[in-house]
C-alpha angles and dihedrals in degrees: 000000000000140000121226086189083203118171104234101268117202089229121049119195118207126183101205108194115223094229090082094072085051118138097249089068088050087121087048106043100086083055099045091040086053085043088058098038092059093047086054085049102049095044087047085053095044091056094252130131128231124198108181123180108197124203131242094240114170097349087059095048094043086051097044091045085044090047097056088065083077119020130007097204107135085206103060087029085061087049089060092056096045092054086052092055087053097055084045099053085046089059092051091042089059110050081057098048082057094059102055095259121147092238112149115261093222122067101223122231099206133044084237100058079045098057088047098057087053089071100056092023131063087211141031131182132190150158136205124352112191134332119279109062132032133252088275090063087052091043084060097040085044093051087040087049090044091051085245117152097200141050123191109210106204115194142147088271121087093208148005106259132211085239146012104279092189080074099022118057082185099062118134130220123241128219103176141017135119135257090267084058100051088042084065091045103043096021117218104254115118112259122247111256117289084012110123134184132190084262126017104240085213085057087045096049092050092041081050090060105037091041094233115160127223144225114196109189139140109276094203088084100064094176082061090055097045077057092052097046092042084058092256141143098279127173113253142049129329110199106186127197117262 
C-alpha cells in the first residue's frame, strides 16, 4: 500500500483504459458500470469535478487490425483508434446522463474544449485527440489544461513494473518512483498504433514538463481508484514528480 499524501483537488483526471469495457469482463461489467456510476455520483455530490478520458481497448485494436487490410499508414490507423475511444467515451457518457449526473452532452476533441466544460459541467468525459499518443497522454494534457496536479491512469494492471512481465515472469511491482524513474522505464518516444504500455512515455514526458504526478493502478478495483482519488493508501503505483 502506498500514500499519495495528495492534497483534495476540486477536479479530479482519470484515464480510464478501455480495456476495462473488454469483452473478458462481459459477467462483471453491470457490477463494475453501477460501481462507477456511484463513485460519479458521490464526487458530483460532494462538489467535485471528474474529467475522465476512456481508451479504445478492443474495439481500437479490432479497427486498426481491420484497417491494415487496406491501407499501413500509422496516421490514419491512429484515426481509426481514436474514433473507437470516442465511441467508447459516448457509451460511458451515457450511462451517466441516464442517471441524472452533470456530465457535458458533447464529447471534446481537445483538452482545451475539456477544461472549459469543467468549468460549466461537474463531469466530463472524452476519448482520443489527435495520432500520435494514446488517451493516457490526453488524461495528462487534460489534468495540466484543468490546473489539475494529479492523474490517475486506471488500467487492467495493478502496478508499473521494472520490467515487462508479458515477456518476464520475474518483473517486479513498483510502489513508488518519480516521474525521471518511470521515463527510463517507459521512454518517452510515441507508441505505434494499437501498442500499449503500462504507461504511455508520451503521458510520462508530458507529465515530465507540466509536473503532474501520477497514480498507476488496476481499474478494475474501483474502490482502489476512488483511494487513490480521496488522497488515500491505494494499491498500485505512486509516481511522484522529480
Amino acid at each position: 500500500m502506498v500514500d499519495i499524501h495528495a492534497v483534495v483537488m476540486p477536479t479530479h483526471i482519470i484515464a480510464l483504459g478501455g480495456s476495462l469495457l473488454r469483452p473478458e469482463e462481459a459477467e462483471q461489467r453491470p457490477i463494475w458500470f453501477g460501481q462507477l456510476r456511484q463513485m460519479a455520483v458521490h464526487f458530483e455530490g460532494n462538489g467535485r469535478k471528474l474529467g475522465i478520458v476512456v481508451g479504445g481497448g478492443l474495439p481500437a485494436r479490432e479497427g486498426i487490425t481491420l484497417a491494415r487490410a487496406s491501407f499501413t499508414d500509422s496516421y490514419r490507423l491512429d484515426n481509426v483508434g481514436i474514433a473507437a475511444t470516442r465511441l467508447n467515451a459516448t457509451i460511458l457518457q451515457q450511462s451517466l446522463l441516464d442517471i441524472g449526473c452533470d456530465v457535458s452532452p458533447v464529447i471534446p476533441t481537445t483538452t482545451i474544449e475539456a477544461a472549459e466544460l469543467l468549468n460549466s459541467h461537474n463531469i466530463v468525459i472524452m476519448g482520443g485527440t489527435t495520432p500520435g499518443h494514446t488517451t493516457d497522454a490526453v488524461a495528462v494534457a487534460l489534468a495540466r489544461d484543468s490546473s489539475a496536479s494529479h492523474c490517475v491512469i486506471a488500467t487492467n494492471v495493478s502496478h508499473v513494473h521494472d520490467s515487462d512481465p508479458r515477456s518476464n515472469p520475474e518483473a517486479k511491482p513498483i510502489e513508488e518512483i518519480t516521474l525521471g524513474e518511470l521515463a527510463e522505464i517507459t521512454g518517452t518516444e510515441a507508441l505505434g498504433p494499437g501498442e500499449s504500455a503500462a504507461v504511455d512515455p508520451i503521458a510520462v514526458k508530458w507529465a515530465m514538463q507540466a509536473s503532474i504526478r501520477l497514480a498507476v493502478l488496476d481499474g478494475r478495483d474501483l474502490s482502489g481508484l476512488e483511494d487513490a482519488l480521496e488522497g488515500r493508501p491505494f494499491v498500485g503505483t505512486l509516481v511522484k514528480v522529480e
